[in-house]
C-alpha positions as CSV (number, residue, x, y, z in Angstrom):
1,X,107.2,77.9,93.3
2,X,107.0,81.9,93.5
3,X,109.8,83.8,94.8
4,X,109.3,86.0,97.8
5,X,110.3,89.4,96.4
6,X,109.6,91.6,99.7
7,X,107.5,91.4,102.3
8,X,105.7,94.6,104.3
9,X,105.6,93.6,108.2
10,X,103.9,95.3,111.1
11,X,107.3,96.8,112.1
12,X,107.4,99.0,109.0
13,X,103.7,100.3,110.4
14,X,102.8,103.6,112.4
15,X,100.6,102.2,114.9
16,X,98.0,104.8,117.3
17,X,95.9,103.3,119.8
18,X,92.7,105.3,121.2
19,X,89.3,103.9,123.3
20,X,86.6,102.6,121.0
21,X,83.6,103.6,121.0
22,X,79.7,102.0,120.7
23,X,78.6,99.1,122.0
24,X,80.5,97.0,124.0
25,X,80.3,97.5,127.9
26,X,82.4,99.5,130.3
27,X,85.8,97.5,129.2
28,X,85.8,98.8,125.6
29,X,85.2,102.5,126.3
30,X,88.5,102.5,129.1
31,X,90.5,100.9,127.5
32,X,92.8,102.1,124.6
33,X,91.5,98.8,122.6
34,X,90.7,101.2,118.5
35,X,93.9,100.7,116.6
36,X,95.0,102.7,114.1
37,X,97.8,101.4,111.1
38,X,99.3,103.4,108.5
39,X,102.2,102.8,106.1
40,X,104.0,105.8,105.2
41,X,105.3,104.5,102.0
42,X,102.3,103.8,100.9
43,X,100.3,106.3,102.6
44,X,97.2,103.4,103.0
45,X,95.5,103.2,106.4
46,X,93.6,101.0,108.5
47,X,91.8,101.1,111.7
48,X,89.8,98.8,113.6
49,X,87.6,99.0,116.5
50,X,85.7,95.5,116.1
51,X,87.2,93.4,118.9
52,X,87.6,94.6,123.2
53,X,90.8,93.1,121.8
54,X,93.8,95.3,121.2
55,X,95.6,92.4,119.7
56,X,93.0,91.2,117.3
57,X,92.0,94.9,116.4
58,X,95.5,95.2,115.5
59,X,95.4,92.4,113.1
60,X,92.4,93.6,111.8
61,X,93.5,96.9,110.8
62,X,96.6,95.6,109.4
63,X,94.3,93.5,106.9
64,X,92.3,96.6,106.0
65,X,95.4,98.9,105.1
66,X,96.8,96.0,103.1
67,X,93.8,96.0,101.4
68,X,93.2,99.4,100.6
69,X,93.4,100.3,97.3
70,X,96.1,102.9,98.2
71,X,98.2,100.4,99.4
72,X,97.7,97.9,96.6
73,X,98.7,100.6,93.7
74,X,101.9,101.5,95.8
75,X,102.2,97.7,96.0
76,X,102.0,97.2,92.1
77,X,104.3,100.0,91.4
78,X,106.7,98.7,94.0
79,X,106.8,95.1,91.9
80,X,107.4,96.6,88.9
81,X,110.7,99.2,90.2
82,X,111.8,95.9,92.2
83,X,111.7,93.9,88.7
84,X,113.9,96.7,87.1
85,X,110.4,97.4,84.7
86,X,109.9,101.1,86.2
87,X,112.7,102.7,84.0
88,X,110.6,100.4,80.9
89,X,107.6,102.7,82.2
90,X,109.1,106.3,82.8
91,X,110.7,106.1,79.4
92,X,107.1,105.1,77.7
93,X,105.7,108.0,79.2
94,X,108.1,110.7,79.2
95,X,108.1,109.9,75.5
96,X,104.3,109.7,75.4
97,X,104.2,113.1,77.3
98,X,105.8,115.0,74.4
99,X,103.1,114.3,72.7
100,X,100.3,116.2,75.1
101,X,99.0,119.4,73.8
102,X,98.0,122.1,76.5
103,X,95.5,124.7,75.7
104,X,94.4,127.5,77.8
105,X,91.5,130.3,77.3
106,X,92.9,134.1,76.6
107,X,90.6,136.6,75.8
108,X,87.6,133.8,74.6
109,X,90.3,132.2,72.4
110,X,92.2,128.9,72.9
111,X,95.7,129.5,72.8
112,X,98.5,126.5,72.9
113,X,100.7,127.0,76.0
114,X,104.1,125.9,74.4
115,X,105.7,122.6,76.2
116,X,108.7,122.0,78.6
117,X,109.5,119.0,78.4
């Protein structure tokens, strides 16, 4: 059985609401029914307009922030730093960073920028 290691609810969300728009009679143009999510963690969004309903747009636009690749990367890194693996990580490529080479142009000739790191 997997282990629930956290969970992102609609209470951790920044909801907006605003009219829709298109096709859909009188009802969908007056009334705030478009909802907008976004997860500042993350920084994914969503937004939904599909329904006249404010509650199932909201669902909606939950589903499409979740599922935005934005939000899946932050969700992947999230794992690993909850799993103690992100120090594993920054270690790998701090060390793999001292081995980059930077070069820039001076006077038509390439010229090796010497390294902080």
């Amino acid at each position: 059985m997997k282990e629930v290691l956290f969970s992102v609810t609609a209470a951790q969300c920044t909801w907006a609401y605003t009219k829709g728009t298109g096709a859909g009679g009188q009802k969908k143009n007056k009334t705030s029914s478009a909802v907008h999510c976004s997860h500042a963690p993350s920084g994914a969004a969503g937004y939904a307009e599909d329904s006249r309903s404010q509650h199932d747009n909201r669902r909606t636009a939950f589903e499409r922030m979740v599922a935005t690749h934005k939000f899946q990367t932050w969700l992947r890194l999230e794992i690993l730093r909850r799993n103690g693996q992100m120090v594993q990580i920054d270690a790998y490529v701090e060390r793999e960073l001292r081995n980059v080479k930077i070069e820039f142009k001076q006077a038509g000739l390439w010229v090796e920028q010497p390294t902080r790191i």
